[in-house]
N, C-alpha and C positions, 0 to 999 in steps of 0.2 A: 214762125220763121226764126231759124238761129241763125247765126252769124256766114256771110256769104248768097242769102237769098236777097227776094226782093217781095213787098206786098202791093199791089194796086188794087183800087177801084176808081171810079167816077171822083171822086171827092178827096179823096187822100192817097199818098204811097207811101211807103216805107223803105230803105234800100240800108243795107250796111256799106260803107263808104270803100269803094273800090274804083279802080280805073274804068269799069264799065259804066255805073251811075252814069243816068242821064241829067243831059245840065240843066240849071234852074228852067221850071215850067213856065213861068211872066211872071205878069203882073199880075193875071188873076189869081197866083197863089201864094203863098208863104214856106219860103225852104225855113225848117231847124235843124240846126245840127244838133244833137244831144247825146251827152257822156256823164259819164258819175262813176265815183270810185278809184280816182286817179293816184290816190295816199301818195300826193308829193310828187309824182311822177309830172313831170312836162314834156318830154319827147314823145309830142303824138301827130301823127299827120294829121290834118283837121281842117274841108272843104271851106267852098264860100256858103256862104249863108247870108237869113235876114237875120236869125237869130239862133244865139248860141244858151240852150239850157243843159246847166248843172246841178245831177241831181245829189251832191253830196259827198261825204268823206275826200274832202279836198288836201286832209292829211293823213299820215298812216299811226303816230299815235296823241295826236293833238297839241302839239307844240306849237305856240305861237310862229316860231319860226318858219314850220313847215306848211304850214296855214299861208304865212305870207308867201312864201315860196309860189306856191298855187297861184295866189291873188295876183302877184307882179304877171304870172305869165297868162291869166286872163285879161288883166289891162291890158297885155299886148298885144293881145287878137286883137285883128278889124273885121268886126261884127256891130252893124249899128244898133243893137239889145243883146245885153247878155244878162240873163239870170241866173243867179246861182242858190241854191240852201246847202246847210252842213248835213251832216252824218252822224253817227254814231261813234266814228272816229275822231268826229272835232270836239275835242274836251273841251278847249278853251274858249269856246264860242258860247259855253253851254249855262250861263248865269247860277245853274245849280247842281254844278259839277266843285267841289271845294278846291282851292288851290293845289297844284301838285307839284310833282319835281322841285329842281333846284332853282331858283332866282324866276320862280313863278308865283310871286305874290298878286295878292288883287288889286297890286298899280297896273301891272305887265296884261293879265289879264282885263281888266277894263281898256288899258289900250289899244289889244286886238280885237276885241267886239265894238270899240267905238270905231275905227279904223274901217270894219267891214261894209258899215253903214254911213261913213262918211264922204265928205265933199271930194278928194282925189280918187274913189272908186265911182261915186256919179260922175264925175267927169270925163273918166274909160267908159263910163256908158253901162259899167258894173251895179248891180240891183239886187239886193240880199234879202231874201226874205225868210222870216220867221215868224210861224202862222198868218201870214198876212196877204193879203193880196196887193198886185199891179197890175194898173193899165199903159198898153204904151201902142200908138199907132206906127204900123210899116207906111215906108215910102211909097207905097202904093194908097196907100191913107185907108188901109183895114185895121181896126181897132181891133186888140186884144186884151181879154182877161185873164188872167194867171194868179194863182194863187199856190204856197208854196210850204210845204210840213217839212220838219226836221224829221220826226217822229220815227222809232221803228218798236218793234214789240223787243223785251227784255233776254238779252244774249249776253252774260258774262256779266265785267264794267262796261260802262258808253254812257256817252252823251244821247241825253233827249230821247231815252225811252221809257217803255209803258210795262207793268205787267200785270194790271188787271184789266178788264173788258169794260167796265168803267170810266176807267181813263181813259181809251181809244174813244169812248164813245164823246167824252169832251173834246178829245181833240180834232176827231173828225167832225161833229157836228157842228164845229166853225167855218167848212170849207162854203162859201158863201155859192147860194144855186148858178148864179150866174156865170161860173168860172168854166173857161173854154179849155184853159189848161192849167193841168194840174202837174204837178212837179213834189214828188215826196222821195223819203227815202227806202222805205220798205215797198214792197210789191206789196198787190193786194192777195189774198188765198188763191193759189191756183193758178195763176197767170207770170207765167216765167219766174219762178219764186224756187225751182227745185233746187236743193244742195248737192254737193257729191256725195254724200251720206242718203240720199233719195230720201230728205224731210219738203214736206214742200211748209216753206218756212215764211209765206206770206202773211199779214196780216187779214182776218176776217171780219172783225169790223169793220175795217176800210173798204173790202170787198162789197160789202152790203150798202154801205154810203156810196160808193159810184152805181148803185144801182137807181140810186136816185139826182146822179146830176147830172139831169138830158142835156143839157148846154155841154158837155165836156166831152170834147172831140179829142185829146189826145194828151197822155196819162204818162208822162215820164217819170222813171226811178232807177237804182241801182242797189246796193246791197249784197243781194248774192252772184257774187261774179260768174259762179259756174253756167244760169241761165240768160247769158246775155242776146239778146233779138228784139224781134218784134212780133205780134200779134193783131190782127184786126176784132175786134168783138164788135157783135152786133148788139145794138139799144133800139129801142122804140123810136128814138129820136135820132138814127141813122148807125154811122160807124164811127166806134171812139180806136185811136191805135194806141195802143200799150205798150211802148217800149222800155224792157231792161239794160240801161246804158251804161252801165259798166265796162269799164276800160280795163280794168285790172289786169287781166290776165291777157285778152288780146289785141290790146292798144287801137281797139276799131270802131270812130263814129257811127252812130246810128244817124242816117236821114231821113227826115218826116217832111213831106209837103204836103199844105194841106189848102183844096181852094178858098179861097177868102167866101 
């Protein structure tokens, strides 16, 4: 499904954010909103929710500034969880990215990466992850595991990627089995991942590791804007939805409910 459809079954939906969307399902389920790819951008309409996940490049070329730029106007959603990881656009998040530009030495930079993880973004209710996982229970007291990768495969310069198959396989075989939701930057091979160039420019490693985390019902990213929607894929252990949340180009949430 691209942008404008909707996906249901028994257990999850998926809808791109429009005046038709139907409203939150209860209490037996869990709405997210989720977008990625926003490089700076904050005029976006953006539903209610229980939970708001960002998959990334929260600026357009990693300037602390623009970073913050981002961060103020996630603090200002009222969303009671919101997660976010960087991109391949956030330089300065990225501990082995060298200092750049002007009056970006590694004071400036250690400020924005302490900043992301710090005590006035827990306070917004804002959650940053890098390689790591969180748990955090809905109002409805359904616990969630989430687990969260910068990572994408090597494109140009960028932050936080890979470009041997080696490497992916270290950084994916951290995604701990029990994670419900996954939130990365890169698509995995094959799943909304196509360029306008028709490369389909997902990661295959990754592909291959979600073949093995039955717990993982639903798979947020962004990256290539051009394939943004959603997807149902069928697993052994039910339906996981895929969605490419990219905002870039058509300023349009993705929505996932998914029953508890």
């Amino acid at each position: 499904m691209h942008l404008g459809g909707s996906l249901t079954t028994e257990s999850a939906c998926a809808y791109a954010h429009s005046p038709g969307v139907p409203p939150h399902p209860g209490p037996e389920w869990t709405r997210f909103i989720c977008i990625s790819d926003n490089h700076s951008r904050t005029q976006c309409d953006l539903p209610p929710g229980d939970v708001l996940l960002h998959a990334g490049d929260l600026s357009s070329w990693g300037y602390p500034a623009q970073v913050m730029k981002t961060l103020d106007w996630i603090k200002s959603l009222d969303y009671p969880t919101k997660i976010i990881i960087a991109g391949n656009h956030d330089l300065c998040l990225d501990e082995d990215v060298p200092p750049f530009g002007e009056d970006l030495g590694p004071e400036s930079l250690a400020t924005i990466r302490e900043y992301v993880r710090g005590e006035e973004m827990k306070k917004a209710n804002v959650h940053y992850l890098e390689y790591e996982s969180f748990e955090f229970m809905t109002a409805a007291g359904r616990k969630w595991i989430v687990y969260g990768s910068p990572a994408s495969p090597k494109h140009a310069s960028g932050a936080f990627q890979y470009s041997e198959r080696q490497a992916a396989q270290l950084i994916y075989d951290k995604i701990p089995s029990d994670t419900e939701i996954l939130i990365t930057h890169t698509p995995a091979k094959y799943c909304l991942d196509l360029t306008a160039k028709g490369k389909k420019a997902g990661c295959r490693v990754l592909r291959e590791r979600l073949k093995s985390l039955e717990a993982c019902r639903l798979h947020v990213f962004g990256h290539i804007h051009e394939d943004a929607g959603a997807d149902m894929i069928d697993t052994d252990a039910g339906v996981r939805v895929a969605v490419n949340a990219a905002i870039a180009r058509s300023g349009t949430a993705m929505i996932v409910d998914l029953r508890n």
